[in-house]
TINU-939687 format. One record per residue: residue in one letter; x, y, z of N, C-alpha, C in turn; residue number from 1. Coordinates in steps of 0.001 Angstrom, whole numbers, plus 500000, padded with zeros to 6 digits. Example, Ala and Ser with C-alpha at 12.3 -4.5 7.8 and 13.67 -1.06 7.14 Angstrom:
<pts>
<pt code="A" n_x="513190" n_y="494310" n_z="507800" ca_x="512300" ca_y="495500" ca_z="507800" c_x="513200" c_y="496700" c_z="507800" pos="1"/>
<pt code="S" n_x="512850" n_y="497750" n_z="507080" ca_x="513670" ca_y="498940" ca_z="507140" c_x="512900" c_y="500030" c_z="507870" pos="2"/>
</pts>
This chain:
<pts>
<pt code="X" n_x="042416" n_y="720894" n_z="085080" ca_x="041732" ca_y="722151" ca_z="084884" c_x="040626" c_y="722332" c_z="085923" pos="1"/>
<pt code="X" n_x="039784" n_y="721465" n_z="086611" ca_x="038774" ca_y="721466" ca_z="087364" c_x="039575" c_y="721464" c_z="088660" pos="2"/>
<pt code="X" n_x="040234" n_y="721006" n_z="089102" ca_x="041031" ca_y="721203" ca_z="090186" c_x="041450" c_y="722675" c_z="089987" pos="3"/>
<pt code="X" n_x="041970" n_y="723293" n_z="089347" ca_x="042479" ca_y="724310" ca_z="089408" c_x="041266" c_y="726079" c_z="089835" pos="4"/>
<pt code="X" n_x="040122" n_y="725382" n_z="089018" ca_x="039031" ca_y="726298" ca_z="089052" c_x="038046" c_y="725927" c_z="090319" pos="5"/>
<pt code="X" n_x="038381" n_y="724794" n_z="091402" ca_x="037990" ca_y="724878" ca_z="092662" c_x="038846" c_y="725281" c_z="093679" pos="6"/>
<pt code="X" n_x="040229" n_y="725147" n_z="093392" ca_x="041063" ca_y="725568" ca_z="094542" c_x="040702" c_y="726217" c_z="095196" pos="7"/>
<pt code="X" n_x="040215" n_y="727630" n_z="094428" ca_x="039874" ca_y="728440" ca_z="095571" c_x="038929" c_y="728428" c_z="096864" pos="8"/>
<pt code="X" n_x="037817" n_y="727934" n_z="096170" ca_x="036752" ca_y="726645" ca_z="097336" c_x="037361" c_y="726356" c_z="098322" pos="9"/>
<pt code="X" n_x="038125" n_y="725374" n_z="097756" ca_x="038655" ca_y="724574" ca_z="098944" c_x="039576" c_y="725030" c_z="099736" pos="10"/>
<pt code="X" n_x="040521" n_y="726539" n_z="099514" ca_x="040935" ca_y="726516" ca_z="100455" c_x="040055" c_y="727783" c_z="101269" pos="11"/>
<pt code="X" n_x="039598" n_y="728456" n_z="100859" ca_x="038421" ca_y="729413" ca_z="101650" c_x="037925" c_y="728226" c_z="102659" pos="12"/>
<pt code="X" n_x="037383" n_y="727490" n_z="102047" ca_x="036887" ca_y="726570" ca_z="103005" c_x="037559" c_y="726126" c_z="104149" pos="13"/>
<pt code="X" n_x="038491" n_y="725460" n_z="103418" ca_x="039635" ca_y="724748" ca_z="104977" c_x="040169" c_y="725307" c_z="105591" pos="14"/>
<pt code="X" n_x="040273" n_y="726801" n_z="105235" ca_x="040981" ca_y="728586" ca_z="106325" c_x="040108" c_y="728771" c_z="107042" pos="15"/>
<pt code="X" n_x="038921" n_y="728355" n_z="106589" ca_x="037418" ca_y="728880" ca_z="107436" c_x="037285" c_y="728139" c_z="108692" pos="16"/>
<pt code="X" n_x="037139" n_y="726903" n_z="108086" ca_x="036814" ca_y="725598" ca_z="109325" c_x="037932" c_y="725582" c_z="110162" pos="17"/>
<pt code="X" n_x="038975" n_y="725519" n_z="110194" ca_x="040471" ca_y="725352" ca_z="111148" c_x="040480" c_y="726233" c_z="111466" pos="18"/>
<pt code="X" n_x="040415" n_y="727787" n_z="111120" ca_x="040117" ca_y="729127" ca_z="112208" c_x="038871" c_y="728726" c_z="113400" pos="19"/>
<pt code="X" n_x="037857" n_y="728484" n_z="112451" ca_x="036703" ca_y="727930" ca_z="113653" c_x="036930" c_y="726843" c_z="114769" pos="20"/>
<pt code="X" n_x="037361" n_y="726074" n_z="114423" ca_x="037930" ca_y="724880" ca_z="115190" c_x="039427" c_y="725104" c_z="116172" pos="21"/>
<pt code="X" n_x="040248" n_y="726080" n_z="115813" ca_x="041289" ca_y="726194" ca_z="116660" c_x="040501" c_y="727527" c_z="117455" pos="22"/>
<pt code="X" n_x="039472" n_y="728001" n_z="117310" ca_x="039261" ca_y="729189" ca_z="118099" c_x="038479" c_y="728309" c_z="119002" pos="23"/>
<pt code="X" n_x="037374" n_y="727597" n_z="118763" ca_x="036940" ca_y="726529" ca_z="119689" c_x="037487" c_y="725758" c_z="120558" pos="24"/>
<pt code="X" n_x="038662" n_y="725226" n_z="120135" ca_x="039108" ca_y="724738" ca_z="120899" c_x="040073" c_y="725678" c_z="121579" pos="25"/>
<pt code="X" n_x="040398" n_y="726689" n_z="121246" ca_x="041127" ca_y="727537" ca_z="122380" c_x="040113" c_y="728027" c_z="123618" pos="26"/>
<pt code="X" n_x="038829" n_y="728019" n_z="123200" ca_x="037773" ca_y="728832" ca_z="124262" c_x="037571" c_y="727656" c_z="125060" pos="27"/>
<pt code="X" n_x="038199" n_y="726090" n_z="124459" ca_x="037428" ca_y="725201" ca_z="125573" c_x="038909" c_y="724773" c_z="126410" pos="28"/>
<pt code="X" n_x="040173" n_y="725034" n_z="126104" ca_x="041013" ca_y="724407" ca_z="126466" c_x="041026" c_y="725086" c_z="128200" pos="29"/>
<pt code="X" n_x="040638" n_y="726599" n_z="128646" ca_x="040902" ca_y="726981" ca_z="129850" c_x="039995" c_y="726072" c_z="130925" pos="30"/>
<pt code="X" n_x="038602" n_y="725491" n_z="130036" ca_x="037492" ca_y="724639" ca_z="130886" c_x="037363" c_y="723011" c_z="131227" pos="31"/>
<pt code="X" n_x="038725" n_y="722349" n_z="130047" ca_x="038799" ca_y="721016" ca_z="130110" c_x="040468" c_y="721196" c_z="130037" pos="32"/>
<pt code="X" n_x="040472" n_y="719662" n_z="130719" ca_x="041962" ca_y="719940" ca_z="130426" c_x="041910" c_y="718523" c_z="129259" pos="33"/>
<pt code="X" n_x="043064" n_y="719012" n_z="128281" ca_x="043452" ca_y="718182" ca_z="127315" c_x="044971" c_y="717839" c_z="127238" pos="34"/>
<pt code="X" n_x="045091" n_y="716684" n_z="126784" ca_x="046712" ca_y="716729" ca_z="126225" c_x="046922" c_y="716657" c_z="124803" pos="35"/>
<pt code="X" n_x="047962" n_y="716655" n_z="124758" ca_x="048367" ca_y="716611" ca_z="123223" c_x="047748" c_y="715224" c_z="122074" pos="36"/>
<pt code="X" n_x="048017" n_y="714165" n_z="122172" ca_x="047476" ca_y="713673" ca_z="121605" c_x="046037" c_y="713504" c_z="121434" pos="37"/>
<pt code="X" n_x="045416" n_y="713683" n_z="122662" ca_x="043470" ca_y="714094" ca_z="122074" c_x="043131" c_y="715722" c_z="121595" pos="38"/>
<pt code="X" n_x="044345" n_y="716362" n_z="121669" ca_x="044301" ca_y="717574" ca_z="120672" c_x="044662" c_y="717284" c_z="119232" pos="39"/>
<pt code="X" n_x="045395" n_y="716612" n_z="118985" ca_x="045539" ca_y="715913" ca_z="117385" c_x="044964" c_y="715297" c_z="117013" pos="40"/>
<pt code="X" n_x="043928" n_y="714500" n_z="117665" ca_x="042731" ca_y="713982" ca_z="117040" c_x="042075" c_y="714196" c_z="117291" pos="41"/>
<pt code="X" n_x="041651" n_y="715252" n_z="117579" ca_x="040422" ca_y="716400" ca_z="117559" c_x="040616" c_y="716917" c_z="116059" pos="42"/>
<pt code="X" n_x="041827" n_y="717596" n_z="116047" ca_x="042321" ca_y="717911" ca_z="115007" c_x="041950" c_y="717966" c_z="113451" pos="43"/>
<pt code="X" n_x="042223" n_y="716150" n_z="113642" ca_x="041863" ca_y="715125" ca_z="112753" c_x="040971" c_y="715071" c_z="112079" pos="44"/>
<pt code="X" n_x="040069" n_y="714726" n_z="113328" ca_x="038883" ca_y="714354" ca_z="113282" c_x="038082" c_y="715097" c_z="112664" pos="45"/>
<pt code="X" n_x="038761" n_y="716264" n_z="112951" ca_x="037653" ca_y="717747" ca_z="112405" c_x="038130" c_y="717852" c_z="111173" pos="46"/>
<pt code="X" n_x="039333" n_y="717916" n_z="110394" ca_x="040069" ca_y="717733" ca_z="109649" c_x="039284" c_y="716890" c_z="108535" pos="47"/>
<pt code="X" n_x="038925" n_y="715900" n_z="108588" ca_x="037980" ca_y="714684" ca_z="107703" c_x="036840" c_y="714996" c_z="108062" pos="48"/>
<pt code="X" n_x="035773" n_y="715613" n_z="109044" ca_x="034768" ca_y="716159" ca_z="108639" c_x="034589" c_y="717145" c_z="107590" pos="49"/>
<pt code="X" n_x="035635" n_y="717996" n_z="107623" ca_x="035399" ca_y="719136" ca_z="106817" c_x="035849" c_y="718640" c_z="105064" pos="50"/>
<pt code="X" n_x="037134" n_y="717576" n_z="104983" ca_x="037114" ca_y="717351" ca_z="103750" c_x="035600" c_y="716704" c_z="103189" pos="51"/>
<pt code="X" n_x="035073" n_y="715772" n_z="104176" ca_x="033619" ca_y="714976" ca_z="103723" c_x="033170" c_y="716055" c_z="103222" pos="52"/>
<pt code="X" n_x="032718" n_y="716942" n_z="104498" ca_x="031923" ca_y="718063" ca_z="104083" c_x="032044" c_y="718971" c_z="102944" pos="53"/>
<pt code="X" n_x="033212" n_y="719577" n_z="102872" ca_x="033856" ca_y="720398" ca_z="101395" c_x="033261" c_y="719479" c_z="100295" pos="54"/>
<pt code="X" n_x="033462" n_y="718429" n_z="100333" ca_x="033136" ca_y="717428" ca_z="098782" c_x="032109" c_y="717930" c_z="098148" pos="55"/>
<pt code="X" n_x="030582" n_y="717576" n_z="099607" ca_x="029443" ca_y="718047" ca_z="099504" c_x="029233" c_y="719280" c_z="098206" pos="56"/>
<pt code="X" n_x="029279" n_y="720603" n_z="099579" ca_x="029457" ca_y="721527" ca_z="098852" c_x="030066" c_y="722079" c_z="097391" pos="57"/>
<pt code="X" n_x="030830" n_y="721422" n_z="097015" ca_x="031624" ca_y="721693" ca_z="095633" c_x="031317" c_y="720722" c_z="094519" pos="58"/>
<pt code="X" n_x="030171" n_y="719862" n_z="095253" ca_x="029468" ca_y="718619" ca_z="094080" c_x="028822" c_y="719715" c_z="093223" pos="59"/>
<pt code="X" n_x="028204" n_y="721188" n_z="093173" ca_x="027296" ca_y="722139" ca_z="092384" c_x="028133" c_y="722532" c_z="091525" pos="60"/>
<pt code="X" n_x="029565" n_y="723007" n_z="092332" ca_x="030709" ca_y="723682" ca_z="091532" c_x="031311" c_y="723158" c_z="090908" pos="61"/>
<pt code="X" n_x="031684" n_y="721788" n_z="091231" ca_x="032355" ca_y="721202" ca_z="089947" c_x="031353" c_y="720740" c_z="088946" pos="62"/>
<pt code="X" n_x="029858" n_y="720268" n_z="088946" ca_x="029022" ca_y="719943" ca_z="088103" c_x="028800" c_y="721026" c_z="086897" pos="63"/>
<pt code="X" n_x="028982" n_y="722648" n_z="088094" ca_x="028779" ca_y="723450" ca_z="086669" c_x="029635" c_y="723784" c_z="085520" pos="64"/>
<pt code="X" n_x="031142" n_y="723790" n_z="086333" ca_x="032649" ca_y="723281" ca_z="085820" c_x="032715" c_y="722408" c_z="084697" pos="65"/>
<pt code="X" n_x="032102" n_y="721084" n_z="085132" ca_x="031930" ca_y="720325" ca_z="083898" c_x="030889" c_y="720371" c_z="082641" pos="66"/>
<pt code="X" n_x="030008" n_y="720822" n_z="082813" ca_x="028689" ca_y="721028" ca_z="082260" c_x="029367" c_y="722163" c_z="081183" pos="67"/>
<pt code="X" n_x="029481" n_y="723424" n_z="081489" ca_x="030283" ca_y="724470" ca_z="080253" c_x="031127" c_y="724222" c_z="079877" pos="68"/>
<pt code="X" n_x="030598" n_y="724241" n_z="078326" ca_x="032605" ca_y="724391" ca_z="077626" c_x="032887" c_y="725457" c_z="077709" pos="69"/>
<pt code="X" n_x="034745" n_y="724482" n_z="077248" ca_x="035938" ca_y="724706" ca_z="077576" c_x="035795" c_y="726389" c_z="076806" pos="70"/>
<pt code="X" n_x="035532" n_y="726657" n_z="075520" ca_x="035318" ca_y="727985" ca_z="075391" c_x="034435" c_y="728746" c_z="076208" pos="71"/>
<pt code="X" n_x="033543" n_y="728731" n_z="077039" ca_x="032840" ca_y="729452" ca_z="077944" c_x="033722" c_y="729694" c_z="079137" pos="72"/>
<pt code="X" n_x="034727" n_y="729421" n_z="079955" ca_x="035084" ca_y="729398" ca_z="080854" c_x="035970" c_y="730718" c_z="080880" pos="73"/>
<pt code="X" n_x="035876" n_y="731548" n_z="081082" ca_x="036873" ca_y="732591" ca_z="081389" c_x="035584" c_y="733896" c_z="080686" pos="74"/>
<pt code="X" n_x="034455" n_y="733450" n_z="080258" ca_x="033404" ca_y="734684" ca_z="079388" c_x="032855" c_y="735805" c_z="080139" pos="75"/>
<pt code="X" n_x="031759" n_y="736596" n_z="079901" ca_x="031754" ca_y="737346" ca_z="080841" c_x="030864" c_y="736838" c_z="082105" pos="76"/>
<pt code="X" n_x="029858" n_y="736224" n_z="081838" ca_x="028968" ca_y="735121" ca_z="082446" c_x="029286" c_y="734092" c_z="083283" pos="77"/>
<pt code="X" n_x="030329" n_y="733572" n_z="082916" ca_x="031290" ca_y="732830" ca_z="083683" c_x="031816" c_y="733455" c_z="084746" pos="78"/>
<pt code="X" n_x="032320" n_y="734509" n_z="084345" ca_x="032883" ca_y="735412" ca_z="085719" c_x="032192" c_y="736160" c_z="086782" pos="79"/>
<pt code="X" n_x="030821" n_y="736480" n_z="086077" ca_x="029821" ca_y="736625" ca_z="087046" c_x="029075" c_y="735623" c_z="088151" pos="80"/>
<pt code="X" n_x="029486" n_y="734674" n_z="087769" ca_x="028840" ca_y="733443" ca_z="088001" c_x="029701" c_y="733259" c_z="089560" pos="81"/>
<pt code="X" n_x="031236" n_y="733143" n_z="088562" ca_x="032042" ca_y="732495" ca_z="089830" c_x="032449" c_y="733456" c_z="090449" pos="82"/>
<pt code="X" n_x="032030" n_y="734604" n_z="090540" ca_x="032055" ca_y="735807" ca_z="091475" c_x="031086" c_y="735990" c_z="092598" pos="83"/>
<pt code="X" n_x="030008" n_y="735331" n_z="091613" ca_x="028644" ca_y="735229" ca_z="092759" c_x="028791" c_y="734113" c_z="093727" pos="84"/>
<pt code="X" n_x="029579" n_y="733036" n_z="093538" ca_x="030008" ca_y="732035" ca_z="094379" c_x="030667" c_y="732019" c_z="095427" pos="85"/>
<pt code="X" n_x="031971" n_y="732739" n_z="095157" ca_x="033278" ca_y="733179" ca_z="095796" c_x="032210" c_y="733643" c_z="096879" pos="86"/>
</pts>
């Protein structure tokens, strides 16, 4: 159930960062030259920053997740809440 009520987090998040990161690295690829494999671990690399990082961020959201009951979750308060988040 808590997985389900962060998904959305996480993938806003990981659409966010990999747009940022493939646009970056498209603006740097005309100024360095790269090959393929130090483009996949760039990739990567950025890839596991951002999961570290996501964790961070969603330590509030899942705390408040857990903290309300299971009857509060869908109320009107609730939806204001995770509207104000989104």
């Amino acid at each position: 159930m808590l997985f389900k009520r962060l998904l959305p987090y996480i993938s806003i998040f990981l659409v966010i960062q990999t747009l940022l990161r493939l646009s970056l690295l498209g603006r740097s690829l005309f100024e360095i030259e790269f090959s393929t494999p130090e483009i996949l671990m760039v990739i990567g690399k950025g890839l596991w920053f951002d999961l570290i990082t996501m964790s961070f961020f969603l330590l509030p959201i899942a705390f408040y997740n857990l903290v309300l009951p299971a009857k509060k979750h869908g109320a009107s308060l609730d939806r204001k809440i995770e509207a104000a988040l989104r």
